[in-house]
FIKOLPA-887639 format. One record per residue (C-alpha): residue in three letters; x, y, z. Coordinates in Angstrom, 2 decimals. Example, Ala and Ser with C-alpha at 12.3 -4.5 7.8 and 13.67 -1.06 7.14 Angstrom:
! FIKOLPA-887639
pt aa: ALA px: 12.30 py: -4.50 pz: 7.80
pt aa: SER px: 13.67 py: -1.06 pz: 7.14
***
This chain:
! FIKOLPA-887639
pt aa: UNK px: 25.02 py: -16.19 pz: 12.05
pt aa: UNK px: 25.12 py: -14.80 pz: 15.57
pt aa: UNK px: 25.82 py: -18.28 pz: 17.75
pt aa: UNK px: 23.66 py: -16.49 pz: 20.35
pt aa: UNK px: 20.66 py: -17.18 pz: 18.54
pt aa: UNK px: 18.64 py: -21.08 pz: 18.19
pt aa: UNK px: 17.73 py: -22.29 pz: 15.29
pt aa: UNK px: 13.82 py: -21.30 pz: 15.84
pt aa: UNK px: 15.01 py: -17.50 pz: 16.62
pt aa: UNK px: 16.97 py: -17.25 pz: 13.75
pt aa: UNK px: 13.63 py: -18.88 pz: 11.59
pt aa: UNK px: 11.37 py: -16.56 pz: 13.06
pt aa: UNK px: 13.29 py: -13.90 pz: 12.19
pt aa: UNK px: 13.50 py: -14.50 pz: 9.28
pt aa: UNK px: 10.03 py: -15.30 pz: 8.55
pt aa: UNK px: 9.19 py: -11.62 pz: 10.59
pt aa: UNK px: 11.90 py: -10.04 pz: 8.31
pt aa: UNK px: 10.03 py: -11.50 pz: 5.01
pt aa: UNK px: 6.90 py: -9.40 pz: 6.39
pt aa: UNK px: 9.11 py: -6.11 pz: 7.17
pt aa: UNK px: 10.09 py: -6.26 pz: 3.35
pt aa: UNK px: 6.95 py: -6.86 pz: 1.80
pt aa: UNK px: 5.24 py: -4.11 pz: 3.68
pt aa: UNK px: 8.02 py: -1.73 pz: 2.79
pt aa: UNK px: 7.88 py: -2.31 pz: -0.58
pt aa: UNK px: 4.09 py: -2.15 pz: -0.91
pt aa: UNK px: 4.10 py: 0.87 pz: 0.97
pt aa: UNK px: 6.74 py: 2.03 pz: -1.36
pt aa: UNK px: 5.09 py: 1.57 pz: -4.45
pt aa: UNK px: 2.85 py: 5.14 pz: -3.80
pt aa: UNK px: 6.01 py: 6.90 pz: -3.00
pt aa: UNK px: 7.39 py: 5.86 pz: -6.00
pt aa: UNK px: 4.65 py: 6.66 pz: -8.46
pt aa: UNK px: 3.97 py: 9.66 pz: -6.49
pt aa: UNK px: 8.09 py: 11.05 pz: -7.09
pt aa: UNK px: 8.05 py: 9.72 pz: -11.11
pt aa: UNK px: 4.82 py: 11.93 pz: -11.81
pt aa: UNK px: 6.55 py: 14.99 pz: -10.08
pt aa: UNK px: 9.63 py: 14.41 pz: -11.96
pt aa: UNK px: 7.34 py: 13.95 pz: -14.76
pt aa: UNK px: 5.45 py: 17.28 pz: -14.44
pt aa: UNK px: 8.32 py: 19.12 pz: -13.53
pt aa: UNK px: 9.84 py: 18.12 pz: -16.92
pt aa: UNK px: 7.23 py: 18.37 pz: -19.41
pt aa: UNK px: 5.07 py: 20.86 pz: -17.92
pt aa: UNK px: 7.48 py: 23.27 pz: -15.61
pt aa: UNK px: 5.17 py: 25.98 pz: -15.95
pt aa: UNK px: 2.85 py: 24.14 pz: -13.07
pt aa: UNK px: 5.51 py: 24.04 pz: -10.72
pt aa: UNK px: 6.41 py: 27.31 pz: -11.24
pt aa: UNK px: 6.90 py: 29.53 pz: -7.76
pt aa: UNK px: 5.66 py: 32.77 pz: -9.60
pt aa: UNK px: 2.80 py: 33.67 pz: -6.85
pt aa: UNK px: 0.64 py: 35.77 pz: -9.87
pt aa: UNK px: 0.31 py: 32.18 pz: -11.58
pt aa: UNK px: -2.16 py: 29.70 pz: -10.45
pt aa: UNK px: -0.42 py: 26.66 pz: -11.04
pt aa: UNK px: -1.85 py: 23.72 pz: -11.48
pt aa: UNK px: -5.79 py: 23.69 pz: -10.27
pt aa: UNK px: -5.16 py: 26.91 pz: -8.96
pt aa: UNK px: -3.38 py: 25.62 pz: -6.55
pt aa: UNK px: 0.76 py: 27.52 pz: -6.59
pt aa: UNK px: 3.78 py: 25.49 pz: -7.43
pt aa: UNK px: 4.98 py: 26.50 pz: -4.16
pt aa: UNK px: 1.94 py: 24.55 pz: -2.22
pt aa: UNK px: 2.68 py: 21.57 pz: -4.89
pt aa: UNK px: 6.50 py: 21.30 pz: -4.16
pt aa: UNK px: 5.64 py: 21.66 pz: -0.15
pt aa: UNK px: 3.24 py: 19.05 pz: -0.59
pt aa: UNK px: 5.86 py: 16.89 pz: -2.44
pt aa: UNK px: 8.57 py: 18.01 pz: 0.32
pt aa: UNK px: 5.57 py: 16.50 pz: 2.95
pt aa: UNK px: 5.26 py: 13.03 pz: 1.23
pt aa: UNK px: 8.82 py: 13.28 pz: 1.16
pt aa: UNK px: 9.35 py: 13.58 pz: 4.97
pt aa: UNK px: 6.83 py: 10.98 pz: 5.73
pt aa: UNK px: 8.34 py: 8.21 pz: 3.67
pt aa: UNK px: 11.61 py: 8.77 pz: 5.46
pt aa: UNK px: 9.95 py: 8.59 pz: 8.73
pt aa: UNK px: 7.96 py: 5.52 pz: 7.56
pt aa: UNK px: 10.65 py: 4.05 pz: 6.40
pt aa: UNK px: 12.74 py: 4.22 pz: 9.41
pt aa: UNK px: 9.90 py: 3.70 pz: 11.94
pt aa: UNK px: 9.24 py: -0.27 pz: 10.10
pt aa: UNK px: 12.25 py: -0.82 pz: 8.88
pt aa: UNK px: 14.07 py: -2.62 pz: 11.96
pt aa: UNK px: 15.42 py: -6.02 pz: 13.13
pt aa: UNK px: 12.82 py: -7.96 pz: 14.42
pt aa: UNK px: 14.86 py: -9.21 pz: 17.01
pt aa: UNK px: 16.45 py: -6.01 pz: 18.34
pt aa: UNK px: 14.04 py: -3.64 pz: 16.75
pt aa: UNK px: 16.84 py: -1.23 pz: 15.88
pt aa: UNK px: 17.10 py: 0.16 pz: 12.44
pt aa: UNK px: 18.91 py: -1.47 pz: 10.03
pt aa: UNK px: 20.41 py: 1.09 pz: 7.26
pt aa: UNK px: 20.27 py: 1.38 pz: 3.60
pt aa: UNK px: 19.64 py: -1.75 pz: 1.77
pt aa: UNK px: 18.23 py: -4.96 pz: 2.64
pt aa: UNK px: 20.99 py: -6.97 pz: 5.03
pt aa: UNK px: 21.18 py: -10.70 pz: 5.16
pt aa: UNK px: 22.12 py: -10.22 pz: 8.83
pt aa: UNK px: 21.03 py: -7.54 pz: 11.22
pt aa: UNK px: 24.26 py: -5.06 pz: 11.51
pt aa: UNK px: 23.27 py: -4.15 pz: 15.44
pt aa: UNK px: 22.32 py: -7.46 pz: 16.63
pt aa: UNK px: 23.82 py: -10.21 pz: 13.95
pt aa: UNK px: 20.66 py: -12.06 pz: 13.49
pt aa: UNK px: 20.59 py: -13.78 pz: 10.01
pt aa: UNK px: 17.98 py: -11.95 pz: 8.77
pt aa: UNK px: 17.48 py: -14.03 pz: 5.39
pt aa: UNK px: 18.12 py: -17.47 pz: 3.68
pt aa: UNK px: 21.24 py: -18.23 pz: 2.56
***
């Protein structure tokens, strides 16, 4: 722990840190489901996501306008992602994983 930090900062960020998690992960969760049943199509029925333009596709919609739509979701998680998740003490982003201390700032960021 950063010894520039009281005892309340340090509690409140971790209590503000408990939020950042749970909001990723529950706005994860569509992401998630939404890559498996690609992944899933893509395997068992390749046909749909074919990029032959005289094939309709899935719905009649192409497998080109499916994978950009994919590629779109894609893009917006990452910017989701990096927009919330941030030290709630220095607000900068915090990398991959989930950090018991804030690598920018040092803030303990979760119980020990």
């Amino acid at each position: 722990m950063n010894s520039n930090y009281s005892t309340q900062e340090v509690e409140e960020a971790i209590i503000a840190f408990k939020k950042i998690k749970r909001k990723q992960l529950l706005i994860s969760i569509p992401y998630i489901l939404l890559i498996l049943a690609f992944i899933v199509v893509r395997i068992f029925s390749p046909e749909l996501l074919s990029f032959n333009p005289f094939k309709e596709g899935y719905m009649g919609i192409s497998g080109r306008v499916i994978t950009r739509l994919f590629a779109g979701f894609m893009i917006s998680y990452v910017i989701f992602s990096r927009s919330f998740w941030k030290c709630p003490s220095c607000h900068r982003y915090l990398g991959k994983g989930t950090p018991k201390c804030c690598p920018n700032c040092g803030i303990r960021l979760q119980e020990k």
